[in-house]
Structures are given as structure tokens and as C-alpha cells.
C-alpha positions in Angstrom: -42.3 -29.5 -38.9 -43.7 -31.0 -35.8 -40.3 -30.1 -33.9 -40.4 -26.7 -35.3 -43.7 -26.0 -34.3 -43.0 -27.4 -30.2 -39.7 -25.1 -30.1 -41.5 -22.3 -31.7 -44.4 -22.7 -28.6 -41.8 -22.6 -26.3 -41.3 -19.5 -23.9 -37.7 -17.8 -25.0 -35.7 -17.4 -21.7 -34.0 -14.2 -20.9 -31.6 -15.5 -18.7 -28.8 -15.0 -22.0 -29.3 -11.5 -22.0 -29.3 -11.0 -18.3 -25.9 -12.4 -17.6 -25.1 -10.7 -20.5 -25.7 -7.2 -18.7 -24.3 -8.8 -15.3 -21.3 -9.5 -17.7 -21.1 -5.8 -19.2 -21.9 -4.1 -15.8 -19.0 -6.2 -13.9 -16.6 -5.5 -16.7 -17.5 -1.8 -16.2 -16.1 -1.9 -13.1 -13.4 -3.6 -13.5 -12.1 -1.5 -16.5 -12.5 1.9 -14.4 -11.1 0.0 -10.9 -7.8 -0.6 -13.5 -7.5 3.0 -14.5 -7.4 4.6 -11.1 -5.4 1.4 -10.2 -2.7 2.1 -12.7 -2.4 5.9 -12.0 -2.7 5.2 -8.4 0.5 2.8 -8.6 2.2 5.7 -11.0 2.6 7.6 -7.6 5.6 5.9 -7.3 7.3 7.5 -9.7 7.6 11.0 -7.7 9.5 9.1 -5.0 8.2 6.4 -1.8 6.7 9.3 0.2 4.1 10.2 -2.3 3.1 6.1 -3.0 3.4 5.8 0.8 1.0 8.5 1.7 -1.4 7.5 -1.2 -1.5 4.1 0.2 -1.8 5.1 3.6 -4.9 7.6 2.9 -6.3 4.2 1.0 -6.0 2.4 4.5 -7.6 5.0 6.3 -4.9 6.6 8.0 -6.8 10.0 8.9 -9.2 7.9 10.9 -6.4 6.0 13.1 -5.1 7.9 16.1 -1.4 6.8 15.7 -1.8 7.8 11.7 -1.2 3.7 10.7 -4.4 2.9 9.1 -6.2 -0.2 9.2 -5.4 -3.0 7.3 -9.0 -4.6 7.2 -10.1 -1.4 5.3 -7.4 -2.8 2.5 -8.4 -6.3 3.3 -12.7 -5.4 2.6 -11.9 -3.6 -0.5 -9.3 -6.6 -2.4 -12.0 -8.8 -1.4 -14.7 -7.2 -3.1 -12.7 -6.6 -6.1 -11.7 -10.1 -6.1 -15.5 -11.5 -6.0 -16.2 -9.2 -8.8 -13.2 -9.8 -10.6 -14.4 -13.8 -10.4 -17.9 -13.1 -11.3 -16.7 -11.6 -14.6 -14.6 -14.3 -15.5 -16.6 -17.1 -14.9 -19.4 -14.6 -17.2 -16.5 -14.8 -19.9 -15.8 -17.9 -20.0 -19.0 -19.3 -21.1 -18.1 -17.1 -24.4 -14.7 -18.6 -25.2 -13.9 -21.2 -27.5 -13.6 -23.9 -25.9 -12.5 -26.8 -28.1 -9.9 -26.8 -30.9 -13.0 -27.2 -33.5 -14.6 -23.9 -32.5 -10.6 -22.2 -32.0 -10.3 -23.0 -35.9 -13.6 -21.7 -37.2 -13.2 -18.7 -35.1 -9.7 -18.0 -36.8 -10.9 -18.9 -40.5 -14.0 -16.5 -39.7 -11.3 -13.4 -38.7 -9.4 -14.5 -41.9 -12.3 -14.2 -43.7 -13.9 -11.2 -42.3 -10.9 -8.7 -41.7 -13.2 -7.1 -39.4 -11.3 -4.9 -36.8 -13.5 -5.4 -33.6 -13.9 -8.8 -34.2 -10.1 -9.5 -33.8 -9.8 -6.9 -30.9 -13.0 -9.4 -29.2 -9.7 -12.1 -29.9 -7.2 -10.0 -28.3 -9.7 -9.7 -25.4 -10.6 -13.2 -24.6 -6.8 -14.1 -24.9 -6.0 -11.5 -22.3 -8.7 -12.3 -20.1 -7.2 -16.2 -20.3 -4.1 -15.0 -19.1 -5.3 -12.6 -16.2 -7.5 -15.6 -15.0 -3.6 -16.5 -13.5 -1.9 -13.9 -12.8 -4.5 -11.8 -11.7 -5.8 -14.5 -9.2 -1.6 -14.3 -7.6 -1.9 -10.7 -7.6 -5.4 -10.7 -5.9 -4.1 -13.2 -3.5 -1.3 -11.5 -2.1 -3.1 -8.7 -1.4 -6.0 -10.7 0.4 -2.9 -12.8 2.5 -1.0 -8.8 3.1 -2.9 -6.1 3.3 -0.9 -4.7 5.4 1.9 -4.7 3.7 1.4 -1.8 0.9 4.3 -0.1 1.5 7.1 1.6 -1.1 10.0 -0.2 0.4 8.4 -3.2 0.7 6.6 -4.0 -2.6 9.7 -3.1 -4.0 11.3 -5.9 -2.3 8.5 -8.4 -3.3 8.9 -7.3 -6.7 12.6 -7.9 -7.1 13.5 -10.6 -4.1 10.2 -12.8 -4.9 10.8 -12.5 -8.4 7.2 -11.2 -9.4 8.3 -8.8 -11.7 7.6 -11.2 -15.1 3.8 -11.5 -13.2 3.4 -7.7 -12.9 4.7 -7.1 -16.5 2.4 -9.6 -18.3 -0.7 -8.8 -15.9 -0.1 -4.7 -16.7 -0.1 -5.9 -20.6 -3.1 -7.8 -20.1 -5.0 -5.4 -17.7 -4.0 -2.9 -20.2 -5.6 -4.3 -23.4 -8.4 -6.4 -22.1 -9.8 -3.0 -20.1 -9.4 -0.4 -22.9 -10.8 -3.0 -25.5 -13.8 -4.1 -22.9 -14.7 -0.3 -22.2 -14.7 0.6 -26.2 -16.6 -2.7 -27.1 -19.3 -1.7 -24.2 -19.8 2.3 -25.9 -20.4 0.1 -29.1 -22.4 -2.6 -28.2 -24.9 -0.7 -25.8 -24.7 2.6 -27.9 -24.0 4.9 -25.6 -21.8 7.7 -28.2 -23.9 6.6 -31.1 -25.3 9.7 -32.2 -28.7 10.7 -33.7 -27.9 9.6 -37.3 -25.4 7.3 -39.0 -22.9 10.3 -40.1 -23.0 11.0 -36.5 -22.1 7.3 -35.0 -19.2 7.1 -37.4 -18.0 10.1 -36.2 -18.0 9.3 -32.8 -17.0 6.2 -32.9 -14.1 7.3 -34.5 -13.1 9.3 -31.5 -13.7 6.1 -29.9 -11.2 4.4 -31.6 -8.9 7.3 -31.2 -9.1 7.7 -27.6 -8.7 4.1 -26.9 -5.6 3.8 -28.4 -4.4 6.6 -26.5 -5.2 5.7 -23.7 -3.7 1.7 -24.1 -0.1 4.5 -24.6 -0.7 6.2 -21.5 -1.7 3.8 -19.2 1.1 1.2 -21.0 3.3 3.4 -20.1 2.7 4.6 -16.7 2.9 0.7 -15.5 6.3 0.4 -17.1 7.6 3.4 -15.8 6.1 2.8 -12.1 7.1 -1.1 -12.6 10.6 0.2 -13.2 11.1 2.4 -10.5 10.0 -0.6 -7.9 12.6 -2.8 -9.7 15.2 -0.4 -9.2 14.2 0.8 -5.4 14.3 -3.4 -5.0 17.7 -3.9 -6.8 18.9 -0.8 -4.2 17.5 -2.6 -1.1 18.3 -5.9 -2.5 20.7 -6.7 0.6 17.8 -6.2 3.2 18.6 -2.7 3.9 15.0 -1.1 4.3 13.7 1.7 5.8 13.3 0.9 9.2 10.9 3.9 9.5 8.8 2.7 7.1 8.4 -1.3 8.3 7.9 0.0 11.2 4.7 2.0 10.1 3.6 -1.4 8.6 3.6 -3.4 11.6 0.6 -1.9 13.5 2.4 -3.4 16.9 3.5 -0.3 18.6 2.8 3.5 18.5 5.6 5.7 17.2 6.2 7.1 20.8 7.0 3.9 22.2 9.4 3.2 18.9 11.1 6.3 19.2 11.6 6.1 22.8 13.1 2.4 22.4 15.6 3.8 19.9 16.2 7.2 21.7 17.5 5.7 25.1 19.9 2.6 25.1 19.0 -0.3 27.4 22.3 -0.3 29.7 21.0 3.3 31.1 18.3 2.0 32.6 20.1 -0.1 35.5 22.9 2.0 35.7 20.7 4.8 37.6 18.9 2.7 39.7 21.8 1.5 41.4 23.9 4.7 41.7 21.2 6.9 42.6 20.4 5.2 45.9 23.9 4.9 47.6 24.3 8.9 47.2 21.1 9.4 49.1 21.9 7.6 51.9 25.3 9.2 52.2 24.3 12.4 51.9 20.9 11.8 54.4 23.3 9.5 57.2 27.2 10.5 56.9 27.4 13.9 56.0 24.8 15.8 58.6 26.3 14.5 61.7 30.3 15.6 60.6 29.1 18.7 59.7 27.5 19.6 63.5 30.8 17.8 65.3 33.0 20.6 62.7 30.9 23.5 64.0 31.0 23.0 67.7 34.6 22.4 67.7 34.8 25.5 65.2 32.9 27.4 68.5 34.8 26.1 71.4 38.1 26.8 69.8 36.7 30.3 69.4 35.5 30.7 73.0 39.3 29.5 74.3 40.6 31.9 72.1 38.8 34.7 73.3 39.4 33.8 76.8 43.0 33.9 76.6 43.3 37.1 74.8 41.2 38.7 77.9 43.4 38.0 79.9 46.2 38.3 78.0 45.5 41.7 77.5 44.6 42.4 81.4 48.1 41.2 82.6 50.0 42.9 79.9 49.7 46.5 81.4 49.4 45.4 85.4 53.7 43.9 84.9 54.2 47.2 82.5 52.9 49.3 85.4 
């Protein structure tokens, strides 16, 4: 009783619930960063100019003189998703069962209970598990290559780097653990709950439905975009890229200076600077003086000429007289 009455004086901390709301908040953004992720990456499905121009306007292009972007726009915003993306999971963590003891009563208490959500929280905290993996590779090679969002090229890290099996089991993961974590937050904080109970029950049964619609759309739309950079890989497998568009990701040279090295061959160059100069000098030296020495002799051929058909002519009809 004397133990009781000590814990019972004690002052309750709040610290619980506040990294419970840091926990809820983070996830929030997390879930919604996923959804625009996803249909972002779905641009690839139109062809590489649409993903290319989306990624592009993400780097900033319309602020950059030559049209490239800047990488360190990429770079600032994979960095703050990856602090967030830590801060959530470490939040998590302190939730999972962490022993085989508490793995078992946690599975006899789902047998028991048959109670939807509670094995949808299961689904959840296996997914996030898994993402603490492959979502850290992911995050990682955008943090090491921002520059390197590109059609063409994360088509080629897809297939020749052999990430696809990471990108298909982090899009199931993302998937299930956002769509889940978004429905458990309307429920736990009671946002769609409605003024009475008929009214909750109702909504969250448009909860439920909308969810699991939207798990089929945005399952989909990662498949489909996963497969179309698995085949644009398999296509370019040989190294073949498009030289236009690894050239836009190397931020090195202006698109002037690339066209102009590719316009002109390099064996041009020389070749004019040492023909040019010997026709100058023949033409300023040789020619003018032979010119001059033709005329004169032109003139006093003339002059002889005329001379001797004067007086041709003035003897002619003196010996005729």
C-alpha cells in the first residue's frame, strides 16, 4: 500500500503522449510525401520526356540559365525527407515487439481478438521493419546522386545495378504502411468521426473504403511505372543511352558549347589555318606585280603598232602616185 501510495504522488509525465504526436505528425508527412512520390514517378509511363521534364521542374530548372537545374535543390529536399523519414522510425520502434515473448502474446491476442485494425497495426509495423532497409538504400542513393534523376539513367540503375527486387518490395511496403498509417491517424485522433455514433460508423466506413482503393491505385501505378523503367533498362541494357539526355545531367558544359563540339569535327580546325595564309600572301606579293609588267607590254605593243600603220599608210599612196 505504501508503494501504491509513493507512485500515486508521483507527477505523470507527458513525454508518452508527446512523442506520440511527434510520431503521428511525422508519419503524416511521410504518408502524403509517398502519394505525390508515387504519382510523380507514374510520369514515366507517358514516355522519358514527361518524367524528364517533371524531374527537371523538381530541380529547379526554370530558375537555371542554361535550363539544367540544380542538383543541391534535389540534394536539400532527400535530406530533409531522410531526417524525417529517421525520426519516425526510431518513434516506431519503441512500439514494436521486441522480444520473441512479447511477438507471441501479440499474435495469440490477434487470434483471440479477430479485430481488423489491430492486425492492419501488424501489417504496419512489419512493413515499417522492412522499409527501415530498403528505404535507407533508396534514400542513400539519392543523397550520393542527386543529380542523376534522369529517365534513361534510372532506368539503367534499375536493371544494370539490379535494384529492381529493392524498388518492388519498398513500393509494397510504402504502399501498405502509408495507406494503413493515414487511416489509423483519421481513427485515432477522430478527425471523420462525426457528431453521433451512427455517424462515425458511417464514415469510417468510407474510410475503410477509400483506403483500400487507394492501396489499388497507388499499387498499381508503382508496378506499372516500375515496369516501364525495367523495360527502357532491358532496351539500353548495352550502354546505348541518350547522349542528349546524360548530357543534360552532367551540369559541366552549356548546351552551346555541346552542340558546337559535335556540330564541327576537330580536323577542320587546323586545316584552315594553314591554307588560309599561303593564298594571302600570293595573292598580296606574286600576282600584283605580273599584272602591271602584262599591261605595259600590252601598251607598248599597241603604240608600235600604231606607229607602223602611220606610216604604212603615208607611203602607200606617195609609190601609187
Amino acid at each position: 500500500m505504501r508503494s501504491y501510495a509513493i507512485e500515486s504522488i508521483k507527477k505523470k509525465s507527458r513525454l508518452p503522449a508527446r512523442l506520440d504526436f511527434l510520431q503521428s505528425f511525422t508519419g503524416l508527412v511521410l504518408g502524403l510525401f509517398v502519394c505525390v512520390h508515387i504519382v510523380l514517378n507514374a510520369s514515366i509511363i507517358p514516355g522519358p520526356r514527361a518524367f524528364n521534364w517533371v524531374s527537371q521542374n523538381m530541380a529547379l530548372s526554370f530558375l537555371s540559365n542554361t535550363g539544367q537545374g540544380y542538383p543541391i535543390a534535389v540534394f536539400f529536399a532527400v535530406f530533409v525527407v531522410s531526417t524525417v523519414f529517421i525520426v519516425h522510425a526510431l518513434l516506431g520502434i519503441r512500439k514494436f515487439p521486441i522480444s520473441w515473448k512479447q511477438h507471441r502474446i501479440m499474435k495469440d491476442q490477434m487470434a483471440m481478438m479477430k479485430h481488423q485494425d489491430t492486425n492492419l497495426w501488424y501489417i504496419q509495423a512489419l512493413t515499417g521493419f522492412l522499409m527501415l532497409f530498403v528505404g535507407s538504400v533508396h534514400l542513400y542513393t539519392m543523397l550520393t546522386h542527386p543529380g542523376s534523376i534522369d529517365a534513361y539513367l534510372c532506368a539503367n540503375r534499375v536493371v544494370s545495378h539490379n535494384t529492381w527486387f529493392v524498388y518492388l518490395v519498398l513500393l509494397v511496403c510504402v504502399v501498405f504502411h502509408g495507406n494503413i498509417g493515414l487511416y489509423r491517424l483519421c481513427m485515432k485522433w477522430g478527425w471523420f468521426q462525426g457528431i453521433d455514433y451512427q455517424k462515425g460508423r458511417a464514415n469510417r466506413a468510407k474510410l475503410k473504403n477509400l483506403r483500400n482503393k487507394l492501396i489499388i491505385v497507388f499499387l498499381s501505378a508503382g508496378l506499372l511505372a516500375l515496369t516501364v523503367f525495367m523495360i527502357n533498362g532491358l532496351r539500353h541494357k548495352d550502354g546505348e543511352l541518350d547522349q542528349s539526355s546524360i548530357a543534360a545531367q552532367t551540369y559541366e558544359a552549356e548546351p552551346a558549347a555541346v552542340n558546337t563540339f559535335h556540330a564541327e569535327p576537330p580536323d577542320t580546325e587546323p586545316l584552315h589555318e594553314q591554307v588560309v595564309p599561303p593564298i594571302e600572301e600570293t595573292v598580296s606579293h606574286d600576282s600584283v606585280p605580273a599584272v602591271h609588267e602584262f599591261e605595259l607590254a600590252y601598251e607598248e605593243n599597241a603604240v608600235e603598232g600604231d606607229v607602223q600603220h602611220i606610216i604604212e599608210g603615208s607611203h602607200g599612196p606617195q609609190g601609187t602616185l
